[in-house]
LUMPALUM-586532 format. One record per residue (C-alpha): residue number from 1; residue in one letter; x, y negated, z negated. Coordinates in steps of 0.001 Angstrom, whole numbers, plus 524288, in hexadecimal, padded with zeros to 5 digits. Each point is the difference from the previous one (the first is absolute). Layout:
N
<nr NUM | rest A | u X | v Y | w Z>
...
END
This chain:
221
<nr 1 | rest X | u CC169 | v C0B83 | w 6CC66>
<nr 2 | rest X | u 7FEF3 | v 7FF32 | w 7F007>
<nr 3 | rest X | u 80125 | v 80ADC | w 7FA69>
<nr 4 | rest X | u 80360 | v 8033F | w 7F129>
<nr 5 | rest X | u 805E7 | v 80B43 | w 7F6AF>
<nr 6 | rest X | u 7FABA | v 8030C | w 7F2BC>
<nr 7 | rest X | u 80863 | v 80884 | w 7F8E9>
<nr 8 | rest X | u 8064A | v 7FA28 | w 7F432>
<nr 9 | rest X | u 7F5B5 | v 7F9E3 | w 7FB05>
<nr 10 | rest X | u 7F8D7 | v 80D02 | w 80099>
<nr 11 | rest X | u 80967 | v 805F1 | w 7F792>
<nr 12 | rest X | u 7FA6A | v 7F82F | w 7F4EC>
<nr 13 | rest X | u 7F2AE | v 8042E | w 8015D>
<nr 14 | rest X | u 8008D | v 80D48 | w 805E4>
<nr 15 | rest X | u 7FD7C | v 80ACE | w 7F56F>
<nr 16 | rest X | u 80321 | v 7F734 | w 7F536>
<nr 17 | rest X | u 80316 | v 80616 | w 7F297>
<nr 18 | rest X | u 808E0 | v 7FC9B | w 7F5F5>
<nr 19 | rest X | u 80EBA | v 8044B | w 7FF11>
<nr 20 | rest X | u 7FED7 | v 80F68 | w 7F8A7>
<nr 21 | rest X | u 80AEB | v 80744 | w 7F9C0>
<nr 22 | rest X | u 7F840 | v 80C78 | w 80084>
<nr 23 | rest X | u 7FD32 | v 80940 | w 80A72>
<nr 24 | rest X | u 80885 | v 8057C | w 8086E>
<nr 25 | rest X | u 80DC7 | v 7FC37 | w 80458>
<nr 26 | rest X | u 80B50 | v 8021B | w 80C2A>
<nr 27 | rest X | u 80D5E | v 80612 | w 80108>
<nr 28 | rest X | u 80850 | v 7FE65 | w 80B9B>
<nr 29 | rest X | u 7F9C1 | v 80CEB | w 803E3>
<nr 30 | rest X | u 7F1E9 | v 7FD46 | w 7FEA7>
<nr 31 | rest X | u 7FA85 | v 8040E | w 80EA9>
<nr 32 | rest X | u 7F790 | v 7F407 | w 8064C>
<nr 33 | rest X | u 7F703 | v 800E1 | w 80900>
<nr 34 | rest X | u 7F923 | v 7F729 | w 80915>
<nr 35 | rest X | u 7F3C2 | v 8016B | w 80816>
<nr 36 | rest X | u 7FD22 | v 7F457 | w 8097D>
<nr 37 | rest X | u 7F2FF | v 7FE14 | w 80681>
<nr 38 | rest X | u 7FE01 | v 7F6F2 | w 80C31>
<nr 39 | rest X | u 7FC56 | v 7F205 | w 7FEB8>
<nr 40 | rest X | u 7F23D | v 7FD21 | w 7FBB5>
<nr 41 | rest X | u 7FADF | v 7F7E6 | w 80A09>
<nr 42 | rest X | u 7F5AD | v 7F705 | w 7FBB5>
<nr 43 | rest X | u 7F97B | v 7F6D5 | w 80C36>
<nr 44 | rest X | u 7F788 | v 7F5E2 | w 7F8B6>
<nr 45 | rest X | u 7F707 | v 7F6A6 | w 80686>
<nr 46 | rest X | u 806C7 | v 7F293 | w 8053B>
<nr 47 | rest X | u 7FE83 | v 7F9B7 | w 7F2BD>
<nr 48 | rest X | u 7FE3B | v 80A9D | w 7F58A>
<nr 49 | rest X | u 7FB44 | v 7FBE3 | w 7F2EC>
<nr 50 | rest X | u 804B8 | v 8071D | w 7F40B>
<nr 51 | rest X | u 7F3B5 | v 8091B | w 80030>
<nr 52 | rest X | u 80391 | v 803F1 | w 80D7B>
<nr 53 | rest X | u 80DE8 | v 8023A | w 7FD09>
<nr 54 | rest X | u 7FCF4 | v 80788 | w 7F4F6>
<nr 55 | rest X | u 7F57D | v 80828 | w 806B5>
<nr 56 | rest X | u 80A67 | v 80406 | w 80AF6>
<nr 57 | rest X | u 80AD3 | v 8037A | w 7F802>
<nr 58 | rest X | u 7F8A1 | v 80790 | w 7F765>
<nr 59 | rest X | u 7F96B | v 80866 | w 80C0A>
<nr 60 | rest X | u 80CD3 | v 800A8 | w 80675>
<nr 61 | rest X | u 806B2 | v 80662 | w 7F549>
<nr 62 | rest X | u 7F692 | v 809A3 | w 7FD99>
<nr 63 | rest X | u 801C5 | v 80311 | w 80E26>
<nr 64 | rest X | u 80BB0 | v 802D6 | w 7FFBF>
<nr 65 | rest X | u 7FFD4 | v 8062A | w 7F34A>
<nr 66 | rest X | u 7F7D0 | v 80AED | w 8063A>
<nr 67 | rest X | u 80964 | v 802D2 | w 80B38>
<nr 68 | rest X | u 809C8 | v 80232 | w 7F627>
<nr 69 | rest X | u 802C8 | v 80AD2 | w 7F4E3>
<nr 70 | rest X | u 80607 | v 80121 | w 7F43D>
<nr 71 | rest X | u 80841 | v 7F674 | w 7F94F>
<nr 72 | rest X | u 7FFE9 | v 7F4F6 | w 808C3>
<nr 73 | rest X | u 7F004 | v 802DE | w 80303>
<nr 74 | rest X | u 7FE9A | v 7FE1D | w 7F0FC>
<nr 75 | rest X | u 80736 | v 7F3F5 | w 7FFF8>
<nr 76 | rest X | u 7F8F2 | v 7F96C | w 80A4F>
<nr 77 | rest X | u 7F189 | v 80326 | w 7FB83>
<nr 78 | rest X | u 806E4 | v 7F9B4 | w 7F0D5>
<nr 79 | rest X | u 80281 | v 7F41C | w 808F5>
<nr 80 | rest X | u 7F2FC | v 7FF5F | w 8051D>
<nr 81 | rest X | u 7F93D | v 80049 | w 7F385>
<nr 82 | rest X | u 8091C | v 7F53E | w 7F949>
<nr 83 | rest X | u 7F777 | v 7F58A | w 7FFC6>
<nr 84 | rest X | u 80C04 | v 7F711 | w 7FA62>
<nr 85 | rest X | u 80821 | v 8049A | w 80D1C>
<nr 86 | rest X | u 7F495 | v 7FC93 | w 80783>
<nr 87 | rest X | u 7FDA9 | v 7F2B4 | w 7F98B>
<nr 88 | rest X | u 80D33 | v 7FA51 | w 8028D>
<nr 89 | rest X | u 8022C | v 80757 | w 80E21>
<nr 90 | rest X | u 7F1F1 | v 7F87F | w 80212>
<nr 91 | rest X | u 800F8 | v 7F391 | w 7F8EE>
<nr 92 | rest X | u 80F83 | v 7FBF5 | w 8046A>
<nr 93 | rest X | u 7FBB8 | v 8036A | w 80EC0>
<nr 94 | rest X | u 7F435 | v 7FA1A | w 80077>
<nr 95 | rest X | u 80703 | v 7F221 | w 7FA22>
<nr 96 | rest X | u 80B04 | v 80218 | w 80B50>
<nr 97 | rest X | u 7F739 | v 801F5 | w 80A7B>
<nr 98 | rest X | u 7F59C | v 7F48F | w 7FD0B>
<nr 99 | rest X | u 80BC7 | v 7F6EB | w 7FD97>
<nr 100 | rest X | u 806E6 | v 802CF | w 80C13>
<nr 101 | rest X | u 80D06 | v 8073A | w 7F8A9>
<nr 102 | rest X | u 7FF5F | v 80C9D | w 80745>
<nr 103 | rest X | u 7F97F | v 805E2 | w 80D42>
<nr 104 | rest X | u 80391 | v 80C84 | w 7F935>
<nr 105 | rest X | u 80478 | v 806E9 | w 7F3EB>
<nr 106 | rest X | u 8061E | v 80BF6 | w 7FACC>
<nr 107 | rest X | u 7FF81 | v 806B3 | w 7F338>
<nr 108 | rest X | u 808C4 | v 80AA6 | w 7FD21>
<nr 109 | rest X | u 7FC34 | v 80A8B | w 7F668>
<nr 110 | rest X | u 8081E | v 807A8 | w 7F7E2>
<nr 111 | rest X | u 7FA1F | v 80B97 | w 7F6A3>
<nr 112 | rest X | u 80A85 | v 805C1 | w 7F72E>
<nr 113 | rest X | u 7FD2D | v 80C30 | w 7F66C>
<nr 114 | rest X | u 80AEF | v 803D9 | w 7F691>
<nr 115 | rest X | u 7FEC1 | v 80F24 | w 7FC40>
<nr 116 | rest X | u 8092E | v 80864 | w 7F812>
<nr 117 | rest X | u 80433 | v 8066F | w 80C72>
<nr 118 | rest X | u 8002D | v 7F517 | w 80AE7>
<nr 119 | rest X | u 7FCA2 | v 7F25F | w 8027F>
<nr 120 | rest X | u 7F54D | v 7FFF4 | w 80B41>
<nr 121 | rest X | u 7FEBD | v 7F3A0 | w 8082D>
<nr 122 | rest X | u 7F596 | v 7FA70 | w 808AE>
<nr 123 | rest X | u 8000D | v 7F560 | w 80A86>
<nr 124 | rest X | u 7F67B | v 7F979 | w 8086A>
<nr 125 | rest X | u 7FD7B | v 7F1C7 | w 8064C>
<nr 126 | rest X | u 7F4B1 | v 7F9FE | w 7FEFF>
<nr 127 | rest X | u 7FE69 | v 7F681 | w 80BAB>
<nr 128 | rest X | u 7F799 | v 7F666 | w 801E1>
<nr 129 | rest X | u 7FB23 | v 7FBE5 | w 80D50>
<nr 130 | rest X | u 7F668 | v 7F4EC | w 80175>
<nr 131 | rest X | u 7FB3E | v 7FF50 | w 80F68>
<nr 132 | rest X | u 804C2 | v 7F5BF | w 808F5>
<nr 133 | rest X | u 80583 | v 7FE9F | w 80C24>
<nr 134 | rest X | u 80E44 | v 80292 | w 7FC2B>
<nr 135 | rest X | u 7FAEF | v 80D2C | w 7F7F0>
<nr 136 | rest X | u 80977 | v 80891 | w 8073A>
<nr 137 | rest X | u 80AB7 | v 7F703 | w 7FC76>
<nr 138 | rest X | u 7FC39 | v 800B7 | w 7F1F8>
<nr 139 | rest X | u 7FEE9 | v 81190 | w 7FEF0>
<nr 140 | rest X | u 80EEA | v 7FFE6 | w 80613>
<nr 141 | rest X | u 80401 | v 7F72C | w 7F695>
<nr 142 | rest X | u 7FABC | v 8056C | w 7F453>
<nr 143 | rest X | u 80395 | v 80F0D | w 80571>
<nr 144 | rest X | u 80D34 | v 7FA89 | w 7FDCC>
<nr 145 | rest X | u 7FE85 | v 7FD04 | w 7F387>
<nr 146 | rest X | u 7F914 | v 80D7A | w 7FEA3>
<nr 147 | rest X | u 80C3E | v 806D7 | w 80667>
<nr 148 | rest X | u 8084E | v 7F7F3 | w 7F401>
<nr 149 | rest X | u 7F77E | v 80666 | w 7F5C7>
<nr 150 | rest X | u 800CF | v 80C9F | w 80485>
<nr 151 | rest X | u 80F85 | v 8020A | w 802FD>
<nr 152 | rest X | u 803E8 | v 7FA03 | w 7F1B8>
<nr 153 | rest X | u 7F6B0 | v 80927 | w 7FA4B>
<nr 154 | rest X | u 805CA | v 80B5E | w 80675>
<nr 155 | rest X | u 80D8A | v 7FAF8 | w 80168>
<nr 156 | rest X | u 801A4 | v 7F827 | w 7F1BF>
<nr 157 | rest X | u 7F4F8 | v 80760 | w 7F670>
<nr 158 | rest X | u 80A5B | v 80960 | w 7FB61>
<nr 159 | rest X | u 809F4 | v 7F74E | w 7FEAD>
<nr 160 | rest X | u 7F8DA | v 7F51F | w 7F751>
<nr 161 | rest X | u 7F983 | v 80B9A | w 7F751>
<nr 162 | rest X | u 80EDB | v 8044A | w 7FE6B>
<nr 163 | rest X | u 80329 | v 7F27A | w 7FB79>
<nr 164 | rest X | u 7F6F6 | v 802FE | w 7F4B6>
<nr 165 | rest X | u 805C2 | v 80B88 | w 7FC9C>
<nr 166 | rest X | u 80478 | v 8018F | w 7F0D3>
<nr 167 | rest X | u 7F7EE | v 7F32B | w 7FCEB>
<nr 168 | rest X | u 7F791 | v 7FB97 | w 7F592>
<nr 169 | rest X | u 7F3C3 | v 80059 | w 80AD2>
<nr 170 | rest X | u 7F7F2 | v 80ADF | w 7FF81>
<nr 171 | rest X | u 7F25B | v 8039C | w 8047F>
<nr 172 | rest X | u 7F76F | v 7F3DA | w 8043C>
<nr 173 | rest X | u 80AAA | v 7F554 | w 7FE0C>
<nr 174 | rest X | u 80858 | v 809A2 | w 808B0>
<nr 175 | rest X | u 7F789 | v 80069 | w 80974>
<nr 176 | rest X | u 7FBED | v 7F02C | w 80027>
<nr 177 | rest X | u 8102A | v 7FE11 | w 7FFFA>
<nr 178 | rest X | u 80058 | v 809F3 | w 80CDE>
<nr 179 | rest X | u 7F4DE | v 7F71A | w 806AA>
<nr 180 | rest X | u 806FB | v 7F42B | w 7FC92>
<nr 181 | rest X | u 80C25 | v 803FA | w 80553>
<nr 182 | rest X | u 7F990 | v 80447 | w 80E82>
<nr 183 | rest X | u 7F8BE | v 7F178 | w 80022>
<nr 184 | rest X | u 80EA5 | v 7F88B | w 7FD69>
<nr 185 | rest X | u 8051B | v 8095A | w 80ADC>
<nr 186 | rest X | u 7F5A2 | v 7FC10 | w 80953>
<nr 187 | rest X | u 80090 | v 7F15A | w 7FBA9>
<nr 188 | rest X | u 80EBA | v 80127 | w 80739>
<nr 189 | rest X | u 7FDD6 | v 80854 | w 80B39>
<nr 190 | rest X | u 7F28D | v 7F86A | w 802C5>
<nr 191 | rest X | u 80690 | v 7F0A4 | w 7FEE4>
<nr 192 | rest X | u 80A65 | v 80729 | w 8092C>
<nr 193 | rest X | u 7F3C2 | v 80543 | w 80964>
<nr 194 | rest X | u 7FAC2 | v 7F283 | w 80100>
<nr 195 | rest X | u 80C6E | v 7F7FE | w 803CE>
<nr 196 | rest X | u 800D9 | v 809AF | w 80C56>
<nr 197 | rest X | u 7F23E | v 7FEAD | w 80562>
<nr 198 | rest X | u 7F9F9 | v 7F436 | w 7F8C5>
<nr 199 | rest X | u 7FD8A | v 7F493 | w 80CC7>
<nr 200 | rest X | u 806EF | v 80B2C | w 809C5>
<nr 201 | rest X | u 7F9CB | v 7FFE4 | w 80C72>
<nr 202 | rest X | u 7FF9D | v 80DF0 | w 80222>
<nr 203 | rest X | u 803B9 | v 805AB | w 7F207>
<nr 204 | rest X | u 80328 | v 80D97 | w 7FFBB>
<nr 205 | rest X | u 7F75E | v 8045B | w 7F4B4>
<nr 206 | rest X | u 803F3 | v 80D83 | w 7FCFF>
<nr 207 | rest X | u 80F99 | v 7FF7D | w 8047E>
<nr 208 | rest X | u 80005 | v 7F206 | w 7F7BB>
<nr 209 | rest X | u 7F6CE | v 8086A | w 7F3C9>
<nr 210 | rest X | u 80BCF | v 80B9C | w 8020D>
<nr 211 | rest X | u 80A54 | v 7F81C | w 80061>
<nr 212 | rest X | u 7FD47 | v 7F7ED | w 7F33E>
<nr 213 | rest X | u 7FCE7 | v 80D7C | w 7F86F>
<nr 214 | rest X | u 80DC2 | v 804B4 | w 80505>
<nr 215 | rest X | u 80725 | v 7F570 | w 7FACF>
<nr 216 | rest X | u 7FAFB | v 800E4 | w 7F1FF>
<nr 217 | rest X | u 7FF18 | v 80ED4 | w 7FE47>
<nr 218 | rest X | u 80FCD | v 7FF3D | w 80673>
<nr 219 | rest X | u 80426 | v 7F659 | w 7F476>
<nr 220 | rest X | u 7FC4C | v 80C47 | w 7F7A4>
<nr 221 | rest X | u 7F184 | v 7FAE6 | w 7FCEB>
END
């Protein structure tokens, strides 16, 4: 089983915007926040095209956008309508897939919002499950790498925006820098994820997923 993790590369394209010195800023004491929704399950065809990729995600996240309120319901239905998000989720999986790189992929999903008063955060993971035989194989896997997104989030987000605290950054280069910072977390505690169940014959998926997101969140994120 192939499977594959997109993160960093994400962190390039996701919400791009140029570096700002205005807006809003952190102290040590700035209150954050995070709201994490379940993994966005998308089961495509056996060989999706980037149409059908596209097409799934987008109906998928406005799914789950709807069972949702607030903050993190806001951020999800922004997802859905980024057509750049949508583009590369649709374009990179659809070249993996047709060349053979990856039975499955994951996409983790950060929203940050800088305010005067706290800095909210937003996770979700966008998974991508083509159907074939091994298709239970492939949603364990990438719920690991689901269960990875979601514990640094919760366990590193205030930590990282502390890290900013009393910097230049400020308002959407803040909030790009926060992103950033959760994608080079996950780049660790994923590589980690992989060397425990990658060509295991019975790979614990979720105590393997756990157990990577331990170790990096207990070297201080």
């Amino acid at each position: 089983m192939r499977a594959l993790l997109v993160a960093g590369a994400l962190a390039a394209l996701a919400y791009l915007t140029v570096t700002q010195v205005v807006g809003p800023g952190v102290d040590p004491d700035t209150p954050v926040i995070v709201y994490s929704a379940d993994p966005v399950k998308v089961i495509l065809p056996a060989e999706p095209d980037e149409r059908d990729i596209a097409g799934y995600v987008y109906s998928e996240l406005v799914a789950i956008a709807k069972r949702e309120r607030g903050v993190l319901a806001e951020d999800l239905r922004s997802m859905s309508e980024d057509q750049d998000l949508l583009g590369w989720i649709a374009t990179t999986g659809s070249t993996r897939f047709s060349s053979n790189q990856a039975a499955a992929l994951a996409y983790p999903l950060y929203g940050v919002t800088v305010n005067d008063d706290a800095v909210t955060i937003t996770t979700t993971t966008v998974e991508l499950l083509p159907q074939h035989w091994a298709i239970g194989l492939s949603i364990g896997h990438e719920d690991g790498h689901a269960i990875i997104n979601r514990m640094l989030a919760e366990s590193c987000g205030a930590a990282l925006v502390r890290s900013f605290a009393g910097g230049r950054l400020r308002g959407a280069g803040l909030e790009v820098a926060i992103q950033n910072g959760l994608y080079e977390l996950g780049d660790h505690a994923h590589g980690r994820y992989h060397e425990m169940v990658n060509g295991v014959r019975s790979p614990a998926f979720a105590r393997s997923a756990r157990t990577a997101a331990d170790e990096v969140i207990a070297n201080g994120c």
